[in-house]
N, C-alpha and C positions, 0 to 999 in steps of 0.2 A: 357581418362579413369579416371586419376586423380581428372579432374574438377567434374566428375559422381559422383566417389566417396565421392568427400569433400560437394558437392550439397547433396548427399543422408544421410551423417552424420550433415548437418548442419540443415535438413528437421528433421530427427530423436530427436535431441537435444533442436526445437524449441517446437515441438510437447511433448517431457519430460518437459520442464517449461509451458506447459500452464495446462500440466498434476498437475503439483504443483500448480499453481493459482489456478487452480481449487478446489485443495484440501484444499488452504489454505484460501481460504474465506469461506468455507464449514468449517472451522476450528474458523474464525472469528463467523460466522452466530450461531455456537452451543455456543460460549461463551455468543454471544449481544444477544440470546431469539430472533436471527431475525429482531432486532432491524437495518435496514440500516443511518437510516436519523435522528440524535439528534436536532438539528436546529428546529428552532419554522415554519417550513416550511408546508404547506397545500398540502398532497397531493391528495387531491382529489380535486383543483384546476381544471376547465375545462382548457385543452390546458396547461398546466403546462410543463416546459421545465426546464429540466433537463441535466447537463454534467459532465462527470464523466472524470475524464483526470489521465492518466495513467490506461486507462480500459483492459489493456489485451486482454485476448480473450470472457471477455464481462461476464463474469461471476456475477457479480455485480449489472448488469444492466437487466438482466435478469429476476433477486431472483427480484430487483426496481419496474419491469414492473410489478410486480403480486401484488405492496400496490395502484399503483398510477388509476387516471381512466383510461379508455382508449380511451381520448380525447390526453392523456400527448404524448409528444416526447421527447427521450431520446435519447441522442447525449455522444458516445464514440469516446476519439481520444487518442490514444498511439503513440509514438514515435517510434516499432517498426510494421511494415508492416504487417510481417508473424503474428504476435497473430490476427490482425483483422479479423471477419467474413467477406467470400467475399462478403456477401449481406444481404441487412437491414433483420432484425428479427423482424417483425411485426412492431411498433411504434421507433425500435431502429436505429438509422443511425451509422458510424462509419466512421474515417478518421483520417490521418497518423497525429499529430502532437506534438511540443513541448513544456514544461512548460516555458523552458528558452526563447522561443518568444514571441512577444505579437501577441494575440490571430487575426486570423483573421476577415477580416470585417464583414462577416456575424453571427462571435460570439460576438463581443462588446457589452456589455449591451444587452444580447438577454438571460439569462437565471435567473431562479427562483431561482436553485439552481446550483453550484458547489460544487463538491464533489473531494477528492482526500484522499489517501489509501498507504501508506508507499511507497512516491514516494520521497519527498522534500527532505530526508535528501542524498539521493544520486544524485538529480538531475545535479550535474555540476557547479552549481553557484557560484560566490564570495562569493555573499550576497543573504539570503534568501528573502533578500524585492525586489528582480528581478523577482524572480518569484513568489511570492505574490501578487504585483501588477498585473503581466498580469494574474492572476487569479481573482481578484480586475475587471478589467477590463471588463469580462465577464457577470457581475452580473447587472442585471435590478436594478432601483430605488428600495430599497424595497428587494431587494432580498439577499439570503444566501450564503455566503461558508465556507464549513465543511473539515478541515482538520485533517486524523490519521495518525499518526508516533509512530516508536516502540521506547520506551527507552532502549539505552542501556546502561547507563550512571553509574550502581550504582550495576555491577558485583559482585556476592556471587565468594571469592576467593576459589578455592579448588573443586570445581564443571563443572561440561561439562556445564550445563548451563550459569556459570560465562566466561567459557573459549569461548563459541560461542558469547555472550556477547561482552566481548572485543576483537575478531576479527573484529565483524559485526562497532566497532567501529571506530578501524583501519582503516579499509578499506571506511570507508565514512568520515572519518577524510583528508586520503587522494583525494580521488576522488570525493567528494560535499565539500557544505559549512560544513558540520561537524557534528556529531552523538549528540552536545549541542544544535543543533539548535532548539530541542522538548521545552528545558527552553524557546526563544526566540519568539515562534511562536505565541501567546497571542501580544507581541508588538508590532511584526508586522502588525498583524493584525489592531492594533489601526495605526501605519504607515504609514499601507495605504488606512487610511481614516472609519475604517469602526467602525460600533459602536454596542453595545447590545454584547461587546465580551465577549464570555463565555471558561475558562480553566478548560477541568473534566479531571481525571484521569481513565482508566479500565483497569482491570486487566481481561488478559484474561491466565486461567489456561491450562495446559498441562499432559497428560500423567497422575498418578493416581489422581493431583490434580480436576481432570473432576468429579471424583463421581462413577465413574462407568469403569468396563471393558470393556464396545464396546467404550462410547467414548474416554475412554482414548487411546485406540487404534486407535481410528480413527485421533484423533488431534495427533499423529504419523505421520500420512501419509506425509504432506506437508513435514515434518524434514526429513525423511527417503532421499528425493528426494532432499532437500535444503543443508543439511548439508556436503556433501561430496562436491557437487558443490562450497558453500565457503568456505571450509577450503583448497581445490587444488586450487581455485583462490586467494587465501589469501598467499599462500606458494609464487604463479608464480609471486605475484606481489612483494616480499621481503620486507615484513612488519615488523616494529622491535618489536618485539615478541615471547617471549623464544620458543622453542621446544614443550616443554613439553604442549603449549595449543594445537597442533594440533595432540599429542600422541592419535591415536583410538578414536578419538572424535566422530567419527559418534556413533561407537558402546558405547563407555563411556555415549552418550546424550540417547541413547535409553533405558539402562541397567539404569539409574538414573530416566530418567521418568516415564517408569514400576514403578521402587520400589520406590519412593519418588516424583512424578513429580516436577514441577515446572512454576512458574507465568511470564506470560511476560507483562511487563508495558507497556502501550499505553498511548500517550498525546491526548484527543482530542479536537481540540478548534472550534469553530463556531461564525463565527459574519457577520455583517447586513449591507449593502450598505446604505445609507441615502435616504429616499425619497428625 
């Protein structure tokens, strides 16, 4: 009966995060105008292949499948099992895998683009150039990869915004290569090997920063569901870290974004495999 029950909460729990991906690339898409792919990439490319790594439960690839033609094949792989769709979605395939391995053989040098989405700075690594490279690896002659990471680097003190800030940093300080690696990812990029490298910055707004009341409420959504999850994982891991940032933080980040919102930094950088 135990095993039913921890299967039926742990079913429940996966089903709540893909409920937030959901929402929070629905969150991205209203800041970028829709904007998925900066890279000098063609997508109306016939037969254009495409891989998106750390795809979730596909959200991303999805919104993708509706600029590209539909000669294109898009190829999602996550590291956990339960977010993937059990079966292709028209042009989309999907499969379990990780950024810290190198890619398998039927991905090496097989795609136009690689794409990745606030995955590197917690991925596990020493060193961000491990899993750079096997993202490196994946890219046809000629071809792209587009990586976004959130900054958390440069906390407003005194605010719930500052305060989830440096948890989120904490916490990928210890468990990845490190919440700095958004400065670094520009040289890695030249590192391994690729060139036409491009570093933008975007800002993507929250809560009344949006302009308006539905969306400010709506780029709500993903926090509402995100924030209570890291700050009880932030407490259970014993992070060193006063008290006082995890005091009502859910409720503190909701009551501040109504009445002041607030900006979350994104690093995004993109470069080119050599013909």
């Amino acid at each position: 009966m135990a095993a039913k029950e921890d299967a039926k909460y742990a079913l429940g729990r996966m089903k709540r995060e893909a409920e937030r991906l959901q929402k929070q690339h629905a969150w991205h898409q209203a800041c970028l105008q829709g904007q998925i792919v900066f890279a000098a990439v063609d997508l109306e490319k016939p037969g254009l292949k495409v891989l998106d790594v750390g795809c979730a439960e596909g959200s991303l690839l999805r919104d993708l499948q509706k600029q590209v033609s539909p000669s294109a094949q898009l190829f999602g792989v996550d590291l956990t099992a339960a977010f993937l769709p059990e079966s292709p979605q028209g042009n989309i395939r999907y499969a379990v895998g990780n950024v810290c391995d190198p890619p398998p053989a039927e991905h090496v040098r097989a795609f136009d683009l690689t794409h990745v989405r606030s995955l590197l700075v917690g991925c596990g690594s020493v060193s961000i150039d491990n899993p750079v490279s096997n993202l490196v690896a994946t890219l046809s002659p000629g071809a792209w990869l587009q990586v976004q990471e959130l900054d958390v680097l440069h906390p407003t003190p005194g605010t719930a915004h500052g305060d989830l800030l440096r948890i989120l940093a904490a916490i990928w300080n210890k468990t990845g290569p490190g919440a700095a690696i958004v400065n670094d990812l520009g040289d890695a990029f030249v590192r391994a090997g690729l060139t036409n490298v491009e570093v933008r910055r975007v800002q993507l707004p929250v809560g009344k920063k949006m302009g308006n009341e539905r969306d400010a409420r709506d780029s709500l959504e993903p926090f509402k569901l995100a924030v209570p999850n890291i700050s009880n994982g932030a407490k259970a891991m014993g992070l060193d870290l006063p008290a006082s940032v995890f005091d009502n933080l859910a409720e503190r980040f909701e009551q501040e974004m109504l009445e002041q919102g607030a900006v979350f930094g994104n690093v995004l950088v993109y470069g080119q495999k050599p013909l």
